[in-house]
TORKOL-4160 file (C-alpha; in steps of 0.2 Angstrom, whole numbers, padded with zeros to 4 digits, m for minus):
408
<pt num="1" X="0213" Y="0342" Z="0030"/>
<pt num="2" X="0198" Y="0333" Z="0043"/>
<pt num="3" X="0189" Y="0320" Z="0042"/>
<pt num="4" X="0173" Y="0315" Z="0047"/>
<pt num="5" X="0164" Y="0297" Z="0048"/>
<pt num="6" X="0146" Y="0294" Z="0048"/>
<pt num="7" X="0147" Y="0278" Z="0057"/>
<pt num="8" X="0133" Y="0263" Z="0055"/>
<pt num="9" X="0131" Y="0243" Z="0058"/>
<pt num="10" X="0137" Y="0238" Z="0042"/>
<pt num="11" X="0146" Y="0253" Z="0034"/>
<pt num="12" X="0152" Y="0270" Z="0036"/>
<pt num="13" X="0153" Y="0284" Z="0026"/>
<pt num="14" X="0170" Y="0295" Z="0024"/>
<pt num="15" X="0170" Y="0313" Z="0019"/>
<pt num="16" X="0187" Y="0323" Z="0019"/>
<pt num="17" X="0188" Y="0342" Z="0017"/>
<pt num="18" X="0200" Y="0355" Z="0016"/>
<pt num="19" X="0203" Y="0374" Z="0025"/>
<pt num="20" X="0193" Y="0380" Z="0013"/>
<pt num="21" X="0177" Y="0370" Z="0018"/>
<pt num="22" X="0178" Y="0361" Z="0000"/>
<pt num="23" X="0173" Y="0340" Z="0000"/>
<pt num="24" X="0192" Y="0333" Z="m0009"/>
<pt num="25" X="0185" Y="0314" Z="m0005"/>
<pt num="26" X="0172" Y="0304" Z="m0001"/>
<pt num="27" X="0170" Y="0284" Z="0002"/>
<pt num="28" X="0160" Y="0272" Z="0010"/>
<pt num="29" X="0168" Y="0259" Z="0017"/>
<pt num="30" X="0161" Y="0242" Z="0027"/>
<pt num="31" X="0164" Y="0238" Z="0044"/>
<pt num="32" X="0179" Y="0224" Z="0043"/>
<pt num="33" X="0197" Y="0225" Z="0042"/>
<pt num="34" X="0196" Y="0228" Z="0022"/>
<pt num="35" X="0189" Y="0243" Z="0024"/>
<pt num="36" X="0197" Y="0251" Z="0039"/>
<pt num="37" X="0212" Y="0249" Z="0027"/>
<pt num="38" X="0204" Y="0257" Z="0013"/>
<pt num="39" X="0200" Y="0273" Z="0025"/>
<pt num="40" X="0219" Y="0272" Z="0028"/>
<pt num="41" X="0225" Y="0273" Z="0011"/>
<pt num="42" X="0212" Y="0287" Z="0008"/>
<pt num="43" X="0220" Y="0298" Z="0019"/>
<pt num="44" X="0238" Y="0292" Z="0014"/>
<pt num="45" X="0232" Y="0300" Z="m0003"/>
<pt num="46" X="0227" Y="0317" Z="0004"/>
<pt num="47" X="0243" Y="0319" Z="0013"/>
<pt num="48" X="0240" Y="0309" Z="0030"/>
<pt num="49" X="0255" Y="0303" Z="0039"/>
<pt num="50" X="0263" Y="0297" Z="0056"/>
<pt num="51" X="0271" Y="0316" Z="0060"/>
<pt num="52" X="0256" Y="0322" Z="0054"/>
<pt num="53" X="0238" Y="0313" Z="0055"/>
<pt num="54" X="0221" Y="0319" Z="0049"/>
<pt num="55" X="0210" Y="0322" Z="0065"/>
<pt num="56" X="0195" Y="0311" Z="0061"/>
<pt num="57" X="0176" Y="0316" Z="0070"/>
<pt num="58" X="0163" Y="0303" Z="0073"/>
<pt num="59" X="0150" Y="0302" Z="0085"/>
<pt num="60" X="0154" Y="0288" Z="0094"/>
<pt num="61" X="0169" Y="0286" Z="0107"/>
<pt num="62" X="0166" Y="0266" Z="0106"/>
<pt num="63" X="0170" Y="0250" Z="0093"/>
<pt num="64" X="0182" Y="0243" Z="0084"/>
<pt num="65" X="0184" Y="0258" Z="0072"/>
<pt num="66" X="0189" Y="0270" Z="0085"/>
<pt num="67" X="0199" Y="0260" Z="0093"/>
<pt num="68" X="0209" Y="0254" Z="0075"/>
<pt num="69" X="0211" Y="0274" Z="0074"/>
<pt num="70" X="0217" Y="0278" Z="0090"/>
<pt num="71" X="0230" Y="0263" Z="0089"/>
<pt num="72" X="0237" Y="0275" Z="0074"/>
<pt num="73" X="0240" Y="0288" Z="0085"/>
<pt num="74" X="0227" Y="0302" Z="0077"/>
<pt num="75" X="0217" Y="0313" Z="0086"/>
<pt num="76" X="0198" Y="0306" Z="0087"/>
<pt num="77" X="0185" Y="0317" Z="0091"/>
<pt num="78" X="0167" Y="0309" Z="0096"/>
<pt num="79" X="0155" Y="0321" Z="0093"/>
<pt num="80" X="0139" Y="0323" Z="0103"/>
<pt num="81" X="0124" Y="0318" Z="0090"/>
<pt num="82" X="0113" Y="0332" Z="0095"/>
<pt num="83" X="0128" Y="0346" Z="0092"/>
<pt num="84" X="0130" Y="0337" Z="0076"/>
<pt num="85" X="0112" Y="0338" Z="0073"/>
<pt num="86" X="0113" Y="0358" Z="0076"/>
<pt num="87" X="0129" Y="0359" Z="0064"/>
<pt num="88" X="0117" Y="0351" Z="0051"/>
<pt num="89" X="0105" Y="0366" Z="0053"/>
<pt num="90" X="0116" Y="0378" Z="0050"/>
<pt num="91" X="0121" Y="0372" Z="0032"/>
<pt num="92" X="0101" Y="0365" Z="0030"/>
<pt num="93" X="0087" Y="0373" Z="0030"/>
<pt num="94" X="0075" Y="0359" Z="0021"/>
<pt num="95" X="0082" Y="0344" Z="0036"/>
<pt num="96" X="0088" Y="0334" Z="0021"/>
<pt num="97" X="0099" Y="0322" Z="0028"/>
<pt num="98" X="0110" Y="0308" Z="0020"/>
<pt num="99" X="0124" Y="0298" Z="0029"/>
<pt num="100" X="0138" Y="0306" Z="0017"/>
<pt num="101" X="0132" Y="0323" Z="0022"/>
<pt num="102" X="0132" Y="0319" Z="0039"/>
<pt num="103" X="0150" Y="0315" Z="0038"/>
<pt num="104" X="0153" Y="0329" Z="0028"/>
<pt num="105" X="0145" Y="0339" Z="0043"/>
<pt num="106" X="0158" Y="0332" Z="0054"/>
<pt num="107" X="0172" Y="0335" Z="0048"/>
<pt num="108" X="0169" Y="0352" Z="0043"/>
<pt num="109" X="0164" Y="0354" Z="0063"/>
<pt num="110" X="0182" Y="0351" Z="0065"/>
<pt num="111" X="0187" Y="0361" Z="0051"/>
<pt num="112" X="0177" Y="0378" Z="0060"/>
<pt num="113" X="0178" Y="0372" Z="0079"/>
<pt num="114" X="0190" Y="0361" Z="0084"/>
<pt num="115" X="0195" Y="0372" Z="0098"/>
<pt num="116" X="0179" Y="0370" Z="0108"/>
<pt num="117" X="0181" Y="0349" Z="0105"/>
<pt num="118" X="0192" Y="0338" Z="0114"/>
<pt num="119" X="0201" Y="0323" Z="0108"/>
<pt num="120" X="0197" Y="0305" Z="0114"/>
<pt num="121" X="0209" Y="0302" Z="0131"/>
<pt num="122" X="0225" Y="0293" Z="0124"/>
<pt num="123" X="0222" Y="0281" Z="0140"/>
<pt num="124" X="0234" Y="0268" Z="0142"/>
<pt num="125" X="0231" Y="0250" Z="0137"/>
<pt num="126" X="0230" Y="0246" Z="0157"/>
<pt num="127" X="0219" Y="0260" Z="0161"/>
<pt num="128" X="0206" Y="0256" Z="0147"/>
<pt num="129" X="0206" Y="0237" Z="0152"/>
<pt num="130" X="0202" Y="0245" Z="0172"/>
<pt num="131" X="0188" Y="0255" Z="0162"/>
<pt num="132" X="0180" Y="0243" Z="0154"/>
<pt num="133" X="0179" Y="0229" Z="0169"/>
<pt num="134" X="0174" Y="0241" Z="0181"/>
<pt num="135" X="0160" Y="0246" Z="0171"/>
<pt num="136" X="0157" Y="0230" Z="0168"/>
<pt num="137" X="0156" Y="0227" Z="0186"/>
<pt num="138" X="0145" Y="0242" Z="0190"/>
<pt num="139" X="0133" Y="0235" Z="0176"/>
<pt num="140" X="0133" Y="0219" Z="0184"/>
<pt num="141" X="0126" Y="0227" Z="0203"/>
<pt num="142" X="0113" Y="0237" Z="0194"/>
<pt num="143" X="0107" Y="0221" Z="0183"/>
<pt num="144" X="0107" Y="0211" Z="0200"/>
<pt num="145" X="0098" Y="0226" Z="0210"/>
<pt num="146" X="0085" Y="0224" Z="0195"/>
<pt num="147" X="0083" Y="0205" Z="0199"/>
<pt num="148" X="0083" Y="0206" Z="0217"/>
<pt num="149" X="0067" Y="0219" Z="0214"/>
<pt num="150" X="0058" Y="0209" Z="0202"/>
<pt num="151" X="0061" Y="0193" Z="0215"/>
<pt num="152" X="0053" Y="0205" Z="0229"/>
<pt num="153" X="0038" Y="0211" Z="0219"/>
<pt num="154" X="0035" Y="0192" Z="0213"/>
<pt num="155" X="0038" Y="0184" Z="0231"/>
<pt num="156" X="0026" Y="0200" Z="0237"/>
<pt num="157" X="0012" Y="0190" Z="0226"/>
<pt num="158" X="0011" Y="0170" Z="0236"/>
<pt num="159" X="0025" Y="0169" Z="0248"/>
<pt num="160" X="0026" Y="0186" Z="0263"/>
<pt num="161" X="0035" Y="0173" Z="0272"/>
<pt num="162" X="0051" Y="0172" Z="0263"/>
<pt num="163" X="0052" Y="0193" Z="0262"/>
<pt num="164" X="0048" Y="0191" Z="0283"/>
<pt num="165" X="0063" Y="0180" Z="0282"/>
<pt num="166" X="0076" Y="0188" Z="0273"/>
<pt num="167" X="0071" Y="0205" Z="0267"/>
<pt num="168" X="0073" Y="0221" Z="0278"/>
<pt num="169" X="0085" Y="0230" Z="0289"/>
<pt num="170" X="0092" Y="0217" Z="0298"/>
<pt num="171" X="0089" Y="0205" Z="0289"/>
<pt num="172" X="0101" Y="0194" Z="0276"/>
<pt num="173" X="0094" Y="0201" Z="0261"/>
<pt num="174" X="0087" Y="0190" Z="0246"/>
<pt num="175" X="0103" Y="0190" Z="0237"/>
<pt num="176" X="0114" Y="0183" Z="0251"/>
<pt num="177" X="0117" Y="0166" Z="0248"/>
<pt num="178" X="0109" Y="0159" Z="0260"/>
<pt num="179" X="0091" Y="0165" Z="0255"/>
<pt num="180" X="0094" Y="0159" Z="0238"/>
<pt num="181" X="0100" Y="0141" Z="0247"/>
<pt num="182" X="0084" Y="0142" Z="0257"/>
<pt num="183" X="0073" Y="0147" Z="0242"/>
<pt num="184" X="0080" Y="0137" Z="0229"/>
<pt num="185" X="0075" Y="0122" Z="0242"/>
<pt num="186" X="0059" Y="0129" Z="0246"/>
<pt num="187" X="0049" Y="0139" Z="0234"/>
<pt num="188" X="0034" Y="0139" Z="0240"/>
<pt num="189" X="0027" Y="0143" Z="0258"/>
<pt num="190" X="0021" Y="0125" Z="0260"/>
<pt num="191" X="0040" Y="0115" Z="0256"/>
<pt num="192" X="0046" Y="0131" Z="0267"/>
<pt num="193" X="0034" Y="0127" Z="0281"/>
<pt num="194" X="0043" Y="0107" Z="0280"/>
<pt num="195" X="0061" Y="0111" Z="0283"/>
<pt num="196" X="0068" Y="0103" Z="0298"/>
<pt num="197" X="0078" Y="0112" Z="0308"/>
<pt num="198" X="0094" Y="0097" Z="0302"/>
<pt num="199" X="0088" Y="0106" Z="0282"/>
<pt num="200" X="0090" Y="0121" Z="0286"/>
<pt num="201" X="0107" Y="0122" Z="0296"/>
<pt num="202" X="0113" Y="0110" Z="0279"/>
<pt num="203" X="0106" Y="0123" Z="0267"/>
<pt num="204" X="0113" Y="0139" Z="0279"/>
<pt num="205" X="0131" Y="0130" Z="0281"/>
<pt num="206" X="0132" Y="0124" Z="0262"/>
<pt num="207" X="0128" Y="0143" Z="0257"/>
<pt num="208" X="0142" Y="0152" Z="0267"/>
<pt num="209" X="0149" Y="0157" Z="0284"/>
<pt num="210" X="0135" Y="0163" Z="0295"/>
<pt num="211" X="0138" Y="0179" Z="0302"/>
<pt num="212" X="0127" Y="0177" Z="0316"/>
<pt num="213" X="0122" Y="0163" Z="0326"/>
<pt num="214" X="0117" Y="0147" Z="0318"/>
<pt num="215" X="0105" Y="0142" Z="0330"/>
<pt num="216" X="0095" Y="0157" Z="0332"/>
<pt num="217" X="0093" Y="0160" Z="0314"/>
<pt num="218" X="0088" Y="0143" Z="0312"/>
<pt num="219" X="0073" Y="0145" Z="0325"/>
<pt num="220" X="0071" Y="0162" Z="0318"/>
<pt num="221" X="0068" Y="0153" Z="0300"/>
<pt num="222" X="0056" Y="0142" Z="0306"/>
<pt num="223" X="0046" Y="0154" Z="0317"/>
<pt num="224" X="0042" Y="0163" Z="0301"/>
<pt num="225" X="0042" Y="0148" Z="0288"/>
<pt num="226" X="0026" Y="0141" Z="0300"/>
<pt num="227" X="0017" Y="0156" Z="0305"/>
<pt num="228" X="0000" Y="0157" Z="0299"/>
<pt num="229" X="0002" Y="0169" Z="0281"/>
<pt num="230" X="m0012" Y="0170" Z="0268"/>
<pt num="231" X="m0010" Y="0161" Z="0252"/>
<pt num="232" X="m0012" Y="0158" Z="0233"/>
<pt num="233" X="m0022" Y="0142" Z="0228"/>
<pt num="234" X="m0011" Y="0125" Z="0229"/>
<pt num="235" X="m0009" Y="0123" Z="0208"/>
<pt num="236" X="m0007" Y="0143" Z="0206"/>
<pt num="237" X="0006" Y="0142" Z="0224"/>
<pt num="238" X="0017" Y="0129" Z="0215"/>
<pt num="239" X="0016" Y="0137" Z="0197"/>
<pt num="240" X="0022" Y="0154" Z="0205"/>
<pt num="241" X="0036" Y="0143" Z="0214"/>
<pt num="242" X="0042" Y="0138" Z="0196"/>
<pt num="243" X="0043" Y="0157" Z="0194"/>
<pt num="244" X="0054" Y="0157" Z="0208"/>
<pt num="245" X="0066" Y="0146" Z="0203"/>
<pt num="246" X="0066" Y="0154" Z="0187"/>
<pt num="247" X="0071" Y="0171" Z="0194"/>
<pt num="248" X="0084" Y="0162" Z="0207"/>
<pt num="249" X="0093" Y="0155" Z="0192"/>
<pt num="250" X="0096" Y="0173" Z="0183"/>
<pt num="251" X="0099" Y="0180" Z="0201"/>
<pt num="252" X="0115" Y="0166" Z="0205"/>
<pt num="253" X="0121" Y="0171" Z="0186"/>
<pt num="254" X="0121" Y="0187" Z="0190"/>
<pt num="255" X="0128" Y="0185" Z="0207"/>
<pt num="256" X="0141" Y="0171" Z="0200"/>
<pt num="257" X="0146" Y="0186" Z="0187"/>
<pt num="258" X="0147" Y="0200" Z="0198"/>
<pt num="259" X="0160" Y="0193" Z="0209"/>
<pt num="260" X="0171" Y="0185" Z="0194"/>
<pt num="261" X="0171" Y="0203" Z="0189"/>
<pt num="262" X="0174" Y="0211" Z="0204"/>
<pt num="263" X="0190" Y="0199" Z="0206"/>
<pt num="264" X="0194" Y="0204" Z="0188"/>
<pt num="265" X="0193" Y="0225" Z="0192"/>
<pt num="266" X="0204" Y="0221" Z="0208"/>
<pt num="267" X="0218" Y="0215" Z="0199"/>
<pt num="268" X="0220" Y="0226" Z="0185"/>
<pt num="269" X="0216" Y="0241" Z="0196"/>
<pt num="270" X="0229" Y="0236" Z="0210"/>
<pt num="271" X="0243" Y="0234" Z="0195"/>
<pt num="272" X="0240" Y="0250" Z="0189"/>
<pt num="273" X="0251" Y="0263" Z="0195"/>
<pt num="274" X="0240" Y="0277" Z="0200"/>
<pt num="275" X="0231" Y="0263" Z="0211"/>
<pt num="276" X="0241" Y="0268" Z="0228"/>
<pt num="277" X="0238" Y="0288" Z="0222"/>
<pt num="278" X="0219" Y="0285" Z="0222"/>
<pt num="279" X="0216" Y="0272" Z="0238"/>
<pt num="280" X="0226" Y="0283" Z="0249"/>
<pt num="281" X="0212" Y="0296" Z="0252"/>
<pt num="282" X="0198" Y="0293" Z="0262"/>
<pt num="283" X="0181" Y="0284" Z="0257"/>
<pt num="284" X="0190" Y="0277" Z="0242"/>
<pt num="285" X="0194" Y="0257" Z="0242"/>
<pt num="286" X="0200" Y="0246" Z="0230"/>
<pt num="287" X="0182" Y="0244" Z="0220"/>
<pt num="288" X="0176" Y="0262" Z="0221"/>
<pt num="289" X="0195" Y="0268" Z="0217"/>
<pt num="290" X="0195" Y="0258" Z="0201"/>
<pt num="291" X="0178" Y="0265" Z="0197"/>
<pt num="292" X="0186" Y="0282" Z="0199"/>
<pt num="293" X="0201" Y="0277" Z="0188"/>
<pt num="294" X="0188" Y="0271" Z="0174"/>
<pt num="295" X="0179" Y="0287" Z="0173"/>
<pt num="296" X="0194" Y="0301" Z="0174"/>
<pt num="297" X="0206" Y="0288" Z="0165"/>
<pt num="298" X="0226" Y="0289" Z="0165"/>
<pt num="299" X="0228" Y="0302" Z="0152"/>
<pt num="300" X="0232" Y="0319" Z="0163"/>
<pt num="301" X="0230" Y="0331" Z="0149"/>
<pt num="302" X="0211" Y="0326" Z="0148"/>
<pt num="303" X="0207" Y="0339" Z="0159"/>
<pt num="304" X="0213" Y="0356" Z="0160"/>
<pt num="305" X="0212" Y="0359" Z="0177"/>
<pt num="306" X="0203" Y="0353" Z="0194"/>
<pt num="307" X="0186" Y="0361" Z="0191"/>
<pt num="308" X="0184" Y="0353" Z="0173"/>
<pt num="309" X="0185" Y="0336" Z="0183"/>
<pt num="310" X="0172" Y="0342" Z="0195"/>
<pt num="311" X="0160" Y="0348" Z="0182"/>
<pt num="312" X="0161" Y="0333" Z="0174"/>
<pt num="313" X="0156" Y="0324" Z="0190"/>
<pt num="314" X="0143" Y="0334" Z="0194"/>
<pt num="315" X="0149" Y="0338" Z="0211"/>
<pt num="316" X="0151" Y="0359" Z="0205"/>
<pt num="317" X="0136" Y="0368" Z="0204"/>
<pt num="318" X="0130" Y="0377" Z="0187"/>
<pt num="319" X="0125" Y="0393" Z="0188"/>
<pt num="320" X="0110" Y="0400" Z="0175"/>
<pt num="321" X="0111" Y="0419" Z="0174"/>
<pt num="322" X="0099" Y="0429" Z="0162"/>
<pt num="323" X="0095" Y="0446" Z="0164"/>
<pt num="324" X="0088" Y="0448" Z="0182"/>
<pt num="325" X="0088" Y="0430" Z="0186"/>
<pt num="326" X="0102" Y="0421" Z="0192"/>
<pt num="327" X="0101" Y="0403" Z="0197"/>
<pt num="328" X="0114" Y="0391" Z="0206"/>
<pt num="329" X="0110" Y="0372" Z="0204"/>
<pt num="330" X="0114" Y="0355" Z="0205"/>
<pt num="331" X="0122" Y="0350" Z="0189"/>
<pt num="332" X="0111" Y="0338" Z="0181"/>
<pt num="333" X="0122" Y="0335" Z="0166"/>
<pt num="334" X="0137" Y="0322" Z="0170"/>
<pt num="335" X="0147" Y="0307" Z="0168"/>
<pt num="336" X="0134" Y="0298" Z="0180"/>
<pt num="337" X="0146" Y="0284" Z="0184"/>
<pt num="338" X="0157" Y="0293" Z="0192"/>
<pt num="339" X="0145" Y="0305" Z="0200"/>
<pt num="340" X="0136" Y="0287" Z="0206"/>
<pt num="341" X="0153" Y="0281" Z="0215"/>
<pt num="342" X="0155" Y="0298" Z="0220"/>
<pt num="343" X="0141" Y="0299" Z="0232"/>
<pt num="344" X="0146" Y="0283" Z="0241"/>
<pt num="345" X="0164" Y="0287" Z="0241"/>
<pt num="346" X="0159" Y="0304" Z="0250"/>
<pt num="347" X="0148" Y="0293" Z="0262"/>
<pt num="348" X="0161" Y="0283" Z="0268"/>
<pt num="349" X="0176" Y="0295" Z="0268"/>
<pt num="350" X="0161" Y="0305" Z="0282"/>
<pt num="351" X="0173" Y="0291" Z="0293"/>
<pt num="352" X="0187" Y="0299" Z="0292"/>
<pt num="353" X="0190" Y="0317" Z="0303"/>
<pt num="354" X="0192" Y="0328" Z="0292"/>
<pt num="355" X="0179" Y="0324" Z="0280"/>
<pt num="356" X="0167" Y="0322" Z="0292"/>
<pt num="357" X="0170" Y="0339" Z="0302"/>
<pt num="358" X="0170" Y="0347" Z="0283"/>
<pt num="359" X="0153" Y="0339" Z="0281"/>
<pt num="360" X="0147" Y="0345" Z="0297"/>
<pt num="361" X="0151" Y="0363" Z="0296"/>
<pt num="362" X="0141" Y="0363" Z="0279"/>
<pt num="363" X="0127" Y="0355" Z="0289"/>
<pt num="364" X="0128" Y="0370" Z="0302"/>
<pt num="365" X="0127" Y="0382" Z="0289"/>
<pt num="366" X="0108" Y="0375" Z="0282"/>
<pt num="367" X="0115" Y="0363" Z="0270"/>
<pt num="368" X="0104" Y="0347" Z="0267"/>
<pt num="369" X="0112" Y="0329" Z="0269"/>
<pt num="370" X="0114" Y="0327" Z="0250"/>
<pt num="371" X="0121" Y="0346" Z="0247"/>
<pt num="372" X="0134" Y="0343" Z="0259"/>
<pt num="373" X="0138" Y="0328" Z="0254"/>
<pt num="374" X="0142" Y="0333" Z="0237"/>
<pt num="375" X="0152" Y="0347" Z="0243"/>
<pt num="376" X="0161" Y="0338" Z="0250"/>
<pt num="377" X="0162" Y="0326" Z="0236"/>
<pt num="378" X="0169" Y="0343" Z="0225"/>
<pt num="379" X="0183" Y="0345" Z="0239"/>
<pt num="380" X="0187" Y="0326" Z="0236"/>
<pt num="381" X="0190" Y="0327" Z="0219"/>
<pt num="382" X="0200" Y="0342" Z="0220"/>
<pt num="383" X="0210" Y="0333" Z="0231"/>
<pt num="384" X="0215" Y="0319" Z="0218"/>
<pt num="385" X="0217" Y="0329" Z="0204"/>
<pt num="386" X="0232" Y="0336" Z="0216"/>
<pt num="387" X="0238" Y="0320" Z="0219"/>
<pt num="388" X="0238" Y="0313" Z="0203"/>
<pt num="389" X="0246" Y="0328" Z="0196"/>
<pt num="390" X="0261" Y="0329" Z="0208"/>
<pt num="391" X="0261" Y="0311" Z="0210"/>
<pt num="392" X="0259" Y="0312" Z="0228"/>
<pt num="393" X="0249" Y="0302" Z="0243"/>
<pt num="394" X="0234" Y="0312" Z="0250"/>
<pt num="395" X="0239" Y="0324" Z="0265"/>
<pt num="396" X="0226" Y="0329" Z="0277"/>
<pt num="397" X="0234" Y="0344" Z="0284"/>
<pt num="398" X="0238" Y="0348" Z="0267"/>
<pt num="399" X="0217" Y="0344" Z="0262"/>
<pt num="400" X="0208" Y="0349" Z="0275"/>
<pt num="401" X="0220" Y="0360" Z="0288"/>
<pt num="402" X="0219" Y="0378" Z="0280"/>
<pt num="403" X="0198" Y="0377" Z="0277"/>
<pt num="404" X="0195" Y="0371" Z="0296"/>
<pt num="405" X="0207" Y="0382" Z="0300"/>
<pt num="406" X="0197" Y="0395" Z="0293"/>
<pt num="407" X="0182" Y="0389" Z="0299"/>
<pt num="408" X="0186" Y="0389" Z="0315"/>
């Protein structure tokens, strides 16, 4: 017997079939706890039990359903919604489309191809909470990287002064604390212009600790604050300083909230046993690790082997072969979050030795920066799928000493 669920806001429809590709039951149920019982006691009828549950398809891994169904231990199978899509074809040819045939759909995709699906990861309650903050936390940087643009572009519009002040290589950056002191005080060119040099050292020392020196970036601030700058018309300069504060506000939220859920991710990632596994190689620290651990999970038996974790990463090429032609890319279709962690972890292990002569032998060879850092990236993840599986601390020699070896 499968099962498949057509999943919606308020309701989802249920279709359960037999070997033979017949429909034995349907039932649409609403989205609360009275109706995940009733999808229960459905599949109590048709023979569902704890040594033997009915694999369910839906195409969604997330919500409150999936997670109810996982608790009991079945096998859930979240469908792509354009495979899905093509399944429909194949029993269609008139694209008429109803929820309870689409559940119908899934579960006789199960029924003809369960082979070629996998199972949701039967992650543990520690790993999922790990997922769920770090992506959280990721979120977070990106929504903040969004603010800090719209900021620039607005600041770009009355104020050069302030982008002079603190944005650049070099520079604080606008969402350091102490450019969002120094702005919240001073929105506009003109209260910048006024700050004595007692304000700013207040505002600078209130925000946080000063990794340069006080003084100098105190004259610094003032040197730009009153050099001659073109400006917006008084009534429009100030209106555009509301503005400001305005975007400030979100940018502190978002500030505020990305470091209450970075010190969130910290803690359940350093509880959870594969945290000492993952930090031990190079280019991986507590944040980036726990990213890691969100996108490959706890669950070992999720992959079948070291180059299904790099495909899904993206780090091993795809090869596109047809007739004649034959085509080694980039692979452009990935768990981007972990391919995203996986270009800076790569950076920052280039500060370790081996790493680094690993990536400089690809550069010899005609390899471009980003090539060779995802090569390297590949080699990386090879490396902690080892790890993981024997339990073992990274090893250098053991990563890195028969491919230099060979290389040299």
């Amino acid at each position: 017997m499968f099962c498949g669920i057509d999943w919606a806001e308020d309701h989802h429809d249920i279709a359960l079939v037999d070997q033979d590709g017949d429909q034995v039951a349907k039932l649409r149920i609403s989205d609360d706890s009275a109706g995940f019982h009733a999808l229960l006691e459905l599949l109590a009828r048709h023979g569902d039990s704890s040594e033997a549950p009915i694999p369910v398809a839906i195409e969604t891994p997330r919500g409150l359903l999936v997670a109810c169904l996982r608790a009991t231990g079945r096998k859930v199978y979240a469908i792509n919604p354009l495979a899905a899509a093509r399944y429909r074809d194949r029993g269609s040819v008139s694209r008429a489309k109803s929820d309870a045939a689409d559940a119908r759909v899934l579960a006789n995709i199960l029924r003809t191809d369960i082979k070629t699906h996998r199972p949701l990861p039967a992650d543990s309650e520690l790993g999922q909470a790990v997922a769920v903050l770090a992506r959280a936390h990721q979120d977070a940087v990106w929504d903040k990287g969004q603010l800090v643009n719209r900021l620039r572009s607005h600041l770009r519009e009355y104020y050069p002064a302030a982008l002079m002040a603190f944005h650049g290589k070099g520079k604080l950056g606008l969402d350091s604390a102490h450019a969002r002191a120094v702005l919240a005080a001073a929105p506009t060119p003109a209260a910048a212009a006024k700050l004595t040099r007692s304000q700013l050292r207040a505002l600078l020392n209130r925000a946080d600790r000063l990794r340069r020196s006080l003084d100098d970036e105190i004259e610094r601030l003032r040197e730009v604050f009153r050099s001659e700058q073109m400006r917006q018309l008084p009534l429009v300069e100030q209106a555009m300083g509301h503005q400001t504060t305005a975007l400030l506000q979100q940018l502190n939220a978002a500030c505020r909230s990305g470091d209450d859920l970075a010190d969130a991710t910290k803690a359940a990632f350093i509880s959870h046993p594969d945290a000492q596994i993952i930090t031990s190689l190079p280019g991986l620290s507590v944040m980036s690790g726990a990213r890691v651990l969100a996108e490959i999970g706890d669950d070992r038996t999720r992959l079948t082997d070291a180059k299904a974790l790099k495909a899904y990463a993206g780090a091993a090429p795809v090869t596109r072969a047809s007739g004649r032609s034959r085509v080694v890319a980039a692979r452009t279709v990935k768990n981007r979050r972990l391919a995203a962690v996986g270009y800076m972890w790569a950076f920052a292990a280039l500060r370790s030795a081996e790493p680094r002569t690993h990536y400089d032998r690809r550069r010899d060879t005609g390899e471009r920066h980003t090539a060779a850092l995802r090569n390297l990236f590949n080699k990386l993840l090879g490396c902690l799928y080892y790890c993981l599986h024997a339990r073992t601390l990274y090893d250098p020699e053991r990563a890195f000493g028969l491919s230099l070896a060979l290389a040299a």
